[in-house]
C-alpha positions as CSV (number, residue, x, y, z in Angstrom):
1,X,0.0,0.0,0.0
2,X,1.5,3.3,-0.8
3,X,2.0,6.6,1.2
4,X,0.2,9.6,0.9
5,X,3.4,11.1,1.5
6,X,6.8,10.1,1.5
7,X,9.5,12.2,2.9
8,X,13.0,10.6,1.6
9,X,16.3,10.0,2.5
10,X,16.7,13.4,5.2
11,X,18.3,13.4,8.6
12,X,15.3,13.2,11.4
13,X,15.0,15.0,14.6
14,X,12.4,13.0,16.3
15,X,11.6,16.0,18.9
16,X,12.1,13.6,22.2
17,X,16.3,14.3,22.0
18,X,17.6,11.6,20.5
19,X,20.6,11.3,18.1
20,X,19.7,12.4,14.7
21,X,19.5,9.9,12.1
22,X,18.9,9.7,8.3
23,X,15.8,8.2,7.5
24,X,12.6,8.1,5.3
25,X,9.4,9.1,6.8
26,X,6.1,7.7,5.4
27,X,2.7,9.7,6.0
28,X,-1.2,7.8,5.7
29,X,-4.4,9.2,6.3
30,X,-2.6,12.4,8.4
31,X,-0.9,9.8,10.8
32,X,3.4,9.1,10.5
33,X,3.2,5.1,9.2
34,X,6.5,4.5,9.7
35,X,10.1,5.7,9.4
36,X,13.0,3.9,8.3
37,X,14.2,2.6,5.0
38,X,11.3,2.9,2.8
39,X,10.1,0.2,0.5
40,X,6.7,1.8,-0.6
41,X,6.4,4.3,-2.9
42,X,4.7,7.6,-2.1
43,X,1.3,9.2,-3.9
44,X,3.5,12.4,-3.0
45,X,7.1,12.9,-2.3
46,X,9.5,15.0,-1.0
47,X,13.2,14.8,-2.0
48,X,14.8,15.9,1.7
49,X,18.2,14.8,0.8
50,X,20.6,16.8,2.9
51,X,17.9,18.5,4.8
52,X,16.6,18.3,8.1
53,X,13.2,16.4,9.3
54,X,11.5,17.4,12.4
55,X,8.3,17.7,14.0
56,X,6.0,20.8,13.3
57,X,7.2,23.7,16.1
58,X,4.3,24.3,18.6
59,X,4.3,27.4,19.8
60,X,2.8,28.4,23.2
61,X,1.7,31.8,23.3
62,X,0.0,33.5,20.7
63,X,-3.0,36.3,20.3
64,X,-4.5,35.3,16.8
65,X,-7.8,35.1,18.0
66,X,-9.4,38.1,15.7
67,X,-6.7,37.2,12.8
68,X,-7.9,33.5,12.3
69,X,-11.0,35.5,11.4
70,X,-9.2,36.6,7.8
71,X,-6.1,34.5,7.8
72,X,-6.2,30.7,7.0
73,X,-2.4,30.4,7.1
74,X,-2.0,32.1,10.4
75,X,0.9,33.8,9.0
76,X,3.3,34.8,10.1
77,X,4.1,31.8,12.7
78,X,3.1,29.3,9.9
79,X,5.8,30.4,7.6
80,X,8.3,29.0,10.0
81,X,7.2,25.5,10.5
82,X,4.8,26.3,13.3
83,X,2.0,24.1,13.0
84,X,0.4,24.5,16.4
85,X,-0.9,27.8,18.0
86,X,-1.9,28.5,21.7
87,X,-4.3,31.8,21.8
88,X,-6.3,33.2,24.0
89,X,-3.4,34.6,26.1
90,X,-3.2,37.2,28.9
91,X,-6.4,36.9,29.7
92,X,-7.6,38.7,26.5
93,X,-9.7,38.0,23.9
94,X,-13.1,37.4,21.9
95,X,-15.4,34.7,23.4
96,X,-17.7,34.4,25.2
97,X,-19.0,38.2,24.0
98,X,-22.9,39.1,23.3
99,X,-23.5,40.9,20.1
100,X,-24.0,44.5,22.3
101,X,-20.2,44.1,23.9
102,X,-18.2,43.4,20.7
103,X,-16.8,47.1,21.2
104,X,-15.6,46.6,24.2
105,X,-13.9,43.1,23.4
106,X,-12.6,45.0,20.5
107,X,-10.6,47.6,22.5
108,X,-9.6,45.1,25.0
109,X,-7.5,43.7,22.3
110,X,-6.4,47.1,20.8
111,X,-5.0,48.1,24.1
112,X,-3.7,45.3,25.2
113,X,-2.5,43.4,22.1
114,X,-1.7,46.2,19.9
115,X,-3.8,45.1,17.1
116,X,-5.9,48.6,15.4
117,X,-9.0,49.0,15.6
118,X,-10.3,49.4,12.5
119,X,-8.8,46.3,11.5
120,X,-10.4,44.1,13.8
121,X,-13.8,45.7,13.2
122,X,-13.2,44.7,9.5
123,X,-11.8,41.4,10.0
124,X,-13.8,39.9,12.7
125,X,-16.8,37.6,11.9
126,X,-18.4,37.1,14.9
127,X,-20.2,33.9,14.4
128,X,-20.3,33.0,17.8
129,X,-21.4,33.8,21.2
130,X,-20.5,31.2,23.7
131,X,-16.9,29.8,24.3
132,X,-17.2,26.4,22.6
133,X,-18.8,28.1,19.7
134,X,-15.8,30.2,19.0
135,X,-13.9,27.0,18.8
136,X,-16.4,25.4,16.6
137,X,-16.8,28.6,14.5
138,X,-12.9,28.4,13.8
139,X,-12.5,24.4,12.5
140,X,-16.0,25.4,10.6
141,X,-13.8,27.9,9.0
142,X,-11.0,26.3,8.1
143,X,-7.2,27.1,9.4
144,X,-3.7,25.8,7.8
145,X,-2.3,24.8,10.9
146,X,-3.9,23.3,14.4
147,X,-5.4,26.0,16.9
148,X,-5.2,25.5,20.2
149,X,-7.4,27.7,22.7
150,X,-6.8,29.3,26.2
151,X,-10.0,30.7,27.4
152,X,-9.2,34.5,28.9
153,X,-10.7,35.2,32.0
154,X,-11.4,38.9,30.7
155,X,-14.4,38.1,28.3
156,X,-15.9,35.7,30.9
157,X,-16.2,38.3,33.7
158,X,-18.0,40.7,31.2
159,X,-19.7,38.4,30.0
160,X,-21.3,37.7,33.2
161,X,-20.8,41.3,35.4
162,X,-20.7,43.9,32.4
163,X,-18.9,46.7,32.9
164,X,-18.3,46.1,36.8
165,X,-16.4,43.6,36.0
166,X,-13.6,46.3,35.3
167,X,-14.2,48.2,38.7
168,X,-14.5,45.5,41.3
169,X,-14.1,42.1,42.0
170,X,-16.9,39.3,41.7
171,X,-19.8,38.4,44.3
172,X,-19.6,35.0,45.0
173,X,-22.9,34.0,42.8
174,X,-21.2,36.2,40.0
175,X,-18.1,33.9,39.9
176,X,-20.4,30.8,40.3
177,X,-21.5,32.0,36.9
178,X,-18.3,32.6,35.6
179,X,-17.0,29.1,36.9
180,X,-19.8,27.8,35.5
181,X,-18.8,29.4,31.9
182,X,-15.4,28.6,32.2
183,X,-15.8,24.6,33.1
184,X,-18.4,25.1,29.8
185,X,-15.1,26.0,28.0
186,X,-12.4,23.4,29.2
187,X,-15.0,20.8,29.1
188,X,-15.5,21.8,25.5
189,X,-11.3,21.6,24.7
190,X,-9.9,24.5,26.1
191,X,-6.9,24.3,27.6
192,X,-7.2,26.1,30.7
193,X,-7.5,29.8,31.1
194,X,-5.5,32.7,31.4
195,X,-5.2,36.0,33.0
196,X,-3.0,38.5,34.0
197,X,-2.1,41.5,36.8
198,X,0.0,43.4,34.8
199,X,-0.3,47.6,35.3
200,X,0.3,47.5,31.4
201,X,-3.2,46.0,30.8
202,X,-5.7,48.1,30.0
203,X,-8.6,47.6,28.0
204,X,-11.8,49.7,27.4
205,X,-11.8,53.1,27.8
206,X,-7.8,53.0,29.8
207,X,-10.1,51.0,32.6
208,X,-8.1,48.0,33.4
209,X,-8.4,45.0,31.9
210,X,-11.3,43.0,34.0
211,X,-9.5,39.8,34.5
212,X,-7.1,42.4,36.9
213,X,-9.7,42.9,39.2
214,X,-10.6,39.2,39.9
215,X,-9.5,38.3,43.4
216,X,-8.1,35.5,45.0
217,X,-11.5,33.9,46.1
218,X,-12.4,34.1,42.2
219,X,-9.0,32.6,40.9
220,X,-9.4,29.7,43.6
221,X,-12.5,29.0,42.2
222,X,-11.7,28.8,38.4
223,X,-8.5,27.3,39.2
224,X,-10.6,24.2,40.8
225,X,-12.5,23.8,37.7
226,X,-9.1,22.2,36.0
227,X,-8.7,19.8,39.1
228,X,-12.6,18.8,39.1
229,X,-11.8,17.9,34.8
230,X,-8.0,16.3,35.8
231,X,-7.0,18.7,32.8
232,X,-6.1,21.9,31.3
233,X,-3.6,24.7,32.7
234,X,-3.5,28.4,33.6
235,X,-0.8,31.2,31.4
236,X,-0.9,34.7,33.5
237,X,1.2,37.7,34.0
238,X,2.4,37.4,37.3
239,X,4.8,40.0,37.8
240,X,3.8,43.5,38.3
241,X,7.2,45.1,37.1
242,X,10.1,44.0,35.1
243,X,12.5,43.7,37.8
244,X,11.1,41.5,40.5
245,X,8.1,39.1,41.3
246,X,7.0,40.6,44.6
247,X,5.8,38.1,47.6
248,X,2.0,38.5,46.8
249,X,2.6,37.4,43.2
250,X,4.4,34.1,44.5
251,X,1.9,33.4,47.0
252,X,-0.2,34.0,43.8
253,X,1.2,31.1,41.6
254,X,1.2,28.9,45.1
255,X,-2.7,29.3,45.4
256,X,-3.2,28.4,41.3
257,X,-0.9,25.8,41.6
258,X,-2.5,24.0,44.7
259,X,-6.0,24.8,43.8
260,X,-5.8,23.6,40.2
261,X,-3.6,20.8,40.9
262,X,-2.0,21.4,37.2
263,X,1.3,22.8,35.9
264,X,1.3,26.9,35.1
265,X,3.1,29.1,33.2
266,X,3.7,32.9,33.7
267,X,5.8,35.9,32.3
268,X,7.4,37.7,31.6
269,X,11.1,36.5,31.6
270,X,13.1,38.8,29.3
271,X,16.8,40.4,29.8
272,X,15.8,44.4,29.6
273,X,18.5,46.7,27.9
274,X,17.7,48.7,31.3
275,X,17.7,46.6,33.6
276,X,19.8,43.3,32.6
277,X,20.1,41.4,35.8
278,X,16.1,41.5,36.8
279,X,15.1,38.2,35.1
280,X,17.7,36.4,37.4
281,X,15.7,38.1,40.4
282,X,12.9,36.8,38.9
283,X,14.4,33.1,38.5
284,X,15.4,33.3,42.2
285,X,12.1,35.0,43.9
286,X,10.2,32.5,42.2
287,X,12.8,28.9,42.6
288,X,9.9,27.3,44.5
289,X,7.5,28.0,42.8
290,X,8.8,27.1,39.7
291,X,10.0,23.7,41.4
292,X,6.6,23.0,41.9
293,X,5.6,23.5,38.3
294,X,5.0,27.1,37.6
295,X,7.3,27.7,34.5
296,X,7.8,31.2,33.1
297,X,8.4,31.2,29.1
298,X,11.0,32.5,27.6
299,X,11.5,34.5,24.6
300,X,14.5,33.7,22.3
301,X,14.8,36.7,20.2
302,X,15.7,40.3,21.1
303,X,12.7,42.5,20.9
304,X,13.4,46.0,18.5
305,X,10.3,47.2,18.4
306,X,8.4,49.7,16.5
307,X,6.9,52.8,18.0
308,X,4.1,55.0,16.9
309,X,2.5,57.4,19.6
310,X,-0.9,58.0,17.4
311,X,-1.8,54.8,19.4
312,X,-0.1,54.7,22.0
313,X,2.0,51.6,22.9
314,X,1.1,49.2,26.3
315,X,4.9,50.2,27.4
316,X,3.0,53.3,28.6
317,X,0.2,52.1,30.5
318,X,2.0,50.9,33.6
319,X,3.1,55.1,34.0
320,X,-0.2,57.2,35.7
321,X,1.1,60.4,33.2
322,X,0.0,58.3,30.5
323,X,-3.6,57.8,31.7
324,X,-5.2,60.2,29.6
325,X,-3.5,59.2,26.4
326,X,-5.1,55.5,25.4
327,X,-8.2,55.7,23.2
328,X,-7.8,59.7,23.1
329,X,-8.5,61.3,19.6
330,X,-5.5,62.9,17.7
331,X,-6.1,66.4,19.2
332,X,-6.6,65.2,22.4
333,X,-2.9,63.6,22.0
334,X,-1.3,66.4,20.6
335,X,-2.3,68.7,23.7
336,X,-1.5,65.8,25.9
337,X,2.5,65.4,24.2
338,X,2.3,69.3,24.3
339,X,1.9,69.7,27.6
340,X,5.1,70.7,30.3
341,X,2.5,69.1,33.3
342,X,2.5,65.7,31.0
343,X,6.3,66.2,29.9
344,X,7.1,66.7,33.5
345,X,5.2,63.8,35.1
346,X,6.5,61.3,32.4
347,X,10.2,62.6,33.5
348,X,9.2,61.6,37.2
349,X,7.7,58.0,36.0
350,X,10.7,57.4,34.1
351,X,13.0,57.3,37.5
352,X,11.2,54.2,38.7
353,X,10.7,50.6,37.0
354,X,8.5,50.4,33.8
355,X,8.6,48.8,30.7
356,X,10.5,51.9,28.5
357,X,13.6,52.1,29.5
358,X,13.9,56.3,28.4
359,X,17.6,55.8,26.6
360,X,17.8,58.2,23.8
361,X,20.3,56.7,22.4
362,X,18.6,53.2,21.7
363,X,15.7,54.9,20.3
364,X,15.6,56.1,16.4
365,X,13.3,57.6,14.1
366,X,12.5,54.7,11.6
367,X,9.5,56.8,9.8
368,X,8.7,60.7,9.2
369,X,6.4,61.8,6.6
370,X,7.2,65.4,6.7
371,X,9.3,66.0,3.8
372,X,11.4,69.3,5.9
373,X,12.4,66.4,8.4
374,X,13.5,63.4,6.0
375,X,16.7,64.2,6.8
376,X,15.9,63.2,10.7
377,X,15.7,59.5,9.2
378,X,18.0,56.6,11.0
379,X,19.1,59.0,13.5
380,X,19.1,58.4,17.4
381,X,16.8,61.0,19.4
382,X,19.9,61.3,20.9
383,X,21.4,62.7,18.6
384,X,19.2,65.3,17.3
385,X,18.6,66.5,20.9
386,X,22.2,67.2,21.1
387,X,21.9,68.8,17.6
388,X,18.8,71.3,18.8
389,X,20.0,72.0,22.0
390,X,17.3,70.2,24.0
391,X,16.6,66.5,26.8
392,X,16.0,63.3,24.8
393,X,12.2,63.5,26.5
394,X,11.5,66.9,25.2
395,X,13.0,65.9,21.6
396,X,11.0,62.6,21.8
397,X,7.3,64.3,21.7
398,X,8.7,67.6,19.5
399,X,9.2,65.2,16.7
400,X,6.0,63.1,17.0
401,X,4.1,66.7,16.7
402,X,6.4,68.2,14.2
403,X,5.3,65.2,12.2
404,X,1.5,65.1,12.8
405,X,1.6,61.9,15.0
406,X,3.1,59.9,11.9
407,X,6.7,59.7,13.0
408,X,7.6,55.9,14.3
409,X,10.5,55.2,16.3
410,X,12.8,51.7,16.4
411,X,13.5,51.3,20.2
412,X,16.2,48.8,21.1
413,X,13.9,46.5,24.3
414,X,15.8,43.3,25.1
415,X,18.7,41.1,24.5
416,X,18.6,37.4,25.4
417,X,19.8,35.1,28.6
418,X,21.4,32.2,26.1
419,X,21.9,30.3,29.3
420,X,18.5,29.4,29.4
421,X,18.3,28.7,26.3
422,X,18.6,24.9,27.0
423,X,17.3,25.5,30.5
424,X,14.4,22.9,31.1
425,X,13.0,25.7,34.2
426,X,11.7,27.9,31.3
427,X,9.5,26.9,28.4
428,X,10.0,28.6,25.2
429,X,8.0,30.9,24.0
430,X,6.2,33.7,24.3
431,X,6.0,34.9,21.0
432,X,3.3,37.5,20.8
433,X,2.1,35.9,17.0
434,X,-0.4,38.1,15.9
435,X,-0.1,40.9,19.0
436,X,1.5,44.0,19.0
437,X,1.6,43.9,15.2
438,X,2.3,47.7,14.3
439,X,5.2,47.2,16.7
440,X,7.1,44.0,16.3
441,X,6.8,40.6,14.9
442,X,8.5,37.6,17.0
443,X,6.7,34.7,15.1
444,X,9.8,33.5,13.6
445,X,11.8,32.4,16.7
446,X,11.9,29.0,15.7
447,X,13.6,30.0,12.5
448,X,15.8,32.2,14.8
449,X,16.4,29.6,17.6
450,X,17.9,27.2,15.1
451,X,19.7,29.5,12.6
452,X,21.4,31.8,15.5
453,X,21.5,29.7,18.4
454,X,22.2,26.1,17.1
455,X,24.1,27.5,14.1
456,X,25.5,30.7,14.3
457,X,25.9,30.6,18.0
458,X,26.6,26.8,19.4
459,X,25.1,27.5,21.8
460,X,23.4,24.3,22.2
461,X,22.6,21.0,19.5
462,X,20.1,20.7,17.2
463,X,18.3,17.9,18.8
464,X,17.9,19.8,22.2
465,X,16.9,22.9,20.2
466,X,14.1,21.2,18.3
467,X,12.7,19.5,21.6
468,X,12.5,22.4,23.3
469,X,10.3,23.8,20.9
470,X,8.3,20.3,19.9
471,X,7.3,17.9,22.7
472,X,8.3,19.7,25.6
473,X,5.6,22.5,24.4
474,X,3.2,19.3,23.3
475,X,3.9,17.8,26.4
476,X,3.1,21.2,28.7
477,X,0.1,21.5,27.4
478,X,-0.9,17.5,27.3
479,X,-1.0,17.5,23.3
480,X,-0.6,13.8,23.5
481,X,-0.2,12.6,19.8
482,X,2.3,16.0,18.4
483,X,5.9,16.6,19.2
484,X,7.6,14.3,17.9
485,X,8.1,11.9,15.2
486,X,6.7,8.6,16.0
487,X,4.5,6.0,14.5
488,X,1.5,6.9,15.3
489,X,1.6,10.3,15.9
490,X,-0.4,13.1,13.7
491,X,1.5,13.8,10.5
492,X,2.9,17.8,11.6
493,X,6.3,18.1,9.9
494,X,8.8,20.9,9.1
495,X,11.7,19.9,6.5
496,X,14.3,22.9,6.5
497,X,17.8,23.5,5.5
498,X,20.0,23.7,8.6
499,X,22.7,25.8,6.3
500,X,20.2,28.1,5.1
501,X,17.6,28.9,8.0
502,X,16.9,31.8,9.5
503,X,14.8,34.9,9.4
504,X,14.8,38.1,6.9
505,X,15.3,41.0,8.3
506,X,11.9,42.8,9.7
507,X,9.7,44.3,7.3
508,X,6.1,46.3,7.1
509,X,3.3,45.2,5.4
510,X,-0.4,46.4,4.8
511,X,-1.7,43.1,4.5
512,X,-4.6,43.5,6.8
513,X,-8.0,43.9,6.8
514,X,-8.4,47.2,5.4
515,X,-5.1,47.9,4.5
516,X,-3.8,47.9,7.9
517,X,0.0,47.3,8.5
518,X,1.8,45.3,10.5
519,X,5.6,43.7,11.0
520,X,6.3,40.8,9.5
521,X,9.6,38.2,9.4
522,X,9.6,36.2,6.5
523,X,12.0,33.0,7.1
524,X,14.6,31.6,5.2
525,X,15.6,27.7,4.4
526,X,12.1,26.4,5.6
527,X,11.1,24.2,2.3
528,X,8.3,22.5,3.2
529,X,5.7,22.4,5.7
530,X,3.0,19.6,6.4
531,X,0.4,19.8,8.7
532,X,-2.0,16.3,9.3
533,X,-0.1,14.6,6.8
534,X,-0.8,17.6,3.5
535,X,1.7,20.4,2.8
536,X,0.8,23.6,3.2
537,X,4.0,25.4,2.2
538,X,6.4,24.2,-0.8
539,X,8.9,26.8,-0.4
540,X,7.6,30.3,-0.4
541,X,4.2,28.8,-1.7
542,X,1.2,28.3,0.4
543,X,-1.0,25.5,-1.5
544,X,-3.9,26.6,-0.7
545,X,-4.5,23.7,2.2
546,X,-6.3,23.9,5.4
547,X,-5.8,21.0,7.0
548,X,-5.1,22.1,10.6
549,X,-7.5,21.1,13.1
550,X,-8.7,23.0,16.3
551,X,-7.1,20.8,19.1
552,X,-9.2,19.8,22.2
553,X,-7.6,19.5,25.6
């Protein structure tokens, strides 16, 4: 009996660590049939002579919730042999939502996620209401790769308290009803739920973001509805600033971890230009925790990001100066960056922790549209504040006016602790695929992982690399048949070059809905992609295949 697919003569990675080894790899009805010297032929085949084999990445925390909406291939994660997607994280997103909230679901995701509004009120469908019927309006749809789903504990408290439930915390028949909603959910496949307590989360209006105002009666509650089902997990923010977990946030992950009974995992756990020893604190404050099985994720590539302040990024929420500025209207912003009382109490939040570090000289104008300043371009705001006599701060909001709110900076964020790289305390991850799109795109850190780390850098093998990012992710999150490559298991597979892969260097699109732009990182040395046992990318070129499924915890 032949193969549907035939993968011949490359070197496999199987994903659980082991020694690679050259092989053939023989795909029926979207399941791997065997591996090993083939003597079946293959309705398809793929020539991987001299390339690598290994499973389909999974990644762990995405926000594509609105995007699988308008975007089959779930770019741009897909491009880079993802073939699995966790959403719903932060405690943000679209489900459950009644037709009269949609707005305020909508700017949850603007301010939080970064992703514009107009876009998302174009590119939405909203066939659904309920949590399970999101799920089952996505696999209705259709989707390249396999969704998983996080249910956000944001959508559930409005869902049940309205707009209280970004003022107060629940009654106790109010989180009955959101228990209630929630077990609905994981019962249905979701894979736990997710929240956050991060200052930088604000949703409607600059209010914060409800599932911030959930107390711990609530989250011992809906963390017993993944012990009652034996299943599911819990992603939240769980430190307040960059630089340290406080105590309370500790004896936070203790009470999810005992109540639920279940492994979590938490950010953020990044090396800040401005403060480059603070995820160590973080690894230390929290040792016990994470002993226990509270893992924060990791992310493997630097984060340059790109800056507009006609939206205003979520690095500004955490600073009260910055209260009035989210969801204002351009003249609104423009008296607000004009203003010394603003200037002055941005200067003051900037001497404490936050999320923007306020170094001039990392920060550079990547855009301007008024033709008198072009010659500001690829400069530092440094520098030109030396040039016109004038403090980086002051500088920083003359040019955004000068330009009409159009200028958009580059700002140098983070560098990355390689030591953890292989570190099995962390999970990798932590992506951001489909959030903060205006700003950065991170999708292709499995591209990155392998082509600077394993490659450029040494800085640890191949096999452990792939693992890292295949069954330990699968095995987090209980995905019992993806991760590696096995007979038996479902058919996700990435074939790249090991010489050639990597990522291209960022780029801006308008791609979305609308026109809108975003970042994007287009990958090199990835040649084929298969998902379920069909190939969605040859190359460069989507097929046109949706064979992903939405995955059910």
């Amino acid at each position: 009996m032949a193969y549907d697919l035939l993968i011949r003569d490359g070197t496999v990675i199987d994903g659980a660590g082991k020694p690679a080894y050259r092989a053939d790899v023989g795909i029926r009805a979207g399941k791997i049939a065997a591996i090993g010297t083939a003597t079946e032929r293959g309705t398809q085949e793929i020539d991987a002579a001299g390339l690598i084999v290994s499973p389909g990445f999974i990644d762990p925390h995405t926000h594509y919730d609105g995007q699988i909406c308008w975007d089959p291939t779930v770019s741009a994660s897909s491009w880079h042999g993802v073939t699995t997607v966790m959403m719903g994280n932060c405690g943000v997103g679209l489900a459950p939502c009644r037709p009269a909230d949609r707005e305020i679901a909508t700017w949850d995701l603007v301010n939080v996620e970064g992703i514009p509004f107009d876009v998302l009120k174009r590119g939405v469908t909203w066939d659904w209401e309920s949590f399970p019927q999101f799920m089952d309006a996505a696999a209705a749809r259709g989707s390249a790769i396999n969704l998983g789903f996080l249910a956000p504990l944001t959508p559930f408290r409005h869902y049940v308290m309205g707009e209280a439930s970004m003022d107060r915390a629940a009654t106790s028949e109010e989180t009955a009803s959101i228990r209630t909603l929630l077990k609905e959910a994981i019962a249905a496949g979701a894979f736990g739920f997710t929240t956050s307590t991060a200052p930088q989360h604000i949703g409607y209006k600059g209010r914060p973001l409800a599932c911030r105002q959930a107390d711990r009666a609530e989250l011992k509650a809906y963390a017993g509805v993944l012990k009652e089902l034996g299943k599911g997990t819990i992603e939240l923010i769980a430190n307040r600033r960059v630089d340290m977990i406080a105590p309370d946030e500790c004896e936070l992950l203790d009470l999810l971890l005992a109540e639920s009974g279940r492994r979590i995992t938490w950010l953020v756990l990044r090396k800040f230009i401005h403060q480059p020893e603070s995820y160590k604190e973080l690894l230390r404050a929290a040792a016990g925790q994470i002993e226990r099985g509270a893992i924060p994720q990791l992310a493997t590539m630097p984060l340059v990001t790109e800056m507009g302040l006609a939206q205003p990024s979520i690095s500004f929420a955490p600073y009260p100066s910055w209260k009035g500025a989210f969801n204002a209207s351009p003249e609104e912003l423009r008296r607000l960056y004009g203003s010394r009382e603003f200037r002055e109490a941005f200067r003051q939040d900037l001497r404490g922790p936050g999320l923007f570090h306020g170094l001039w000289d990392l920060v550079t104008v990547n855009v301007v549209k008024n033709p008198a300043m072009q010659d500001l371009w690829g400069k530092t705001v440094a520098q030109i504040a030396l040039a016109r006599g004038k403090d980086g701060l002051d500088t920083f909001f003359d040019l955004v006016l000068e330009d009409n709110l159009e200028m958009i900076y580059t700002v140098i964020r983070t560098e990355v602790p390689t030591e953890l790289l292989g570190d099995a305390r962390v999970l990798i991850g932590e992506s951001d695929g489909g959030a903060h799109v205006d700003q950065f795109c991170t999708a292709g850190y499995s591209s990155d992982m392998i082509g600077t780390w394993v490659r450029d850098k040494q800085m640890l093998s191949l096999e452990r690399a792939v693992q890292r990012m295949t069954s330990e992710a699968a095995d987090f999150f209980g995905i019992r048949d993806r991760g590696r490559l096995t007979p038996g298991a479902a058919a996700d597979v990435v074939v790249f070059d090991f010489d050639e892969i990597g990522c291209h260097p960022a780029e801006a699109v308008a791609d979305l809905p609308g026109g809108g732009r975003r970042m994007i990182v287009k990958p090199r040395g990835i040649e084929h992609v298969v998902v379920n046992g069909r190939a969605i990318y040859e190359g460069d070129r989507y097929t046109g295949a949706t064979p992903g499924n939405v995955l059910r915890s």
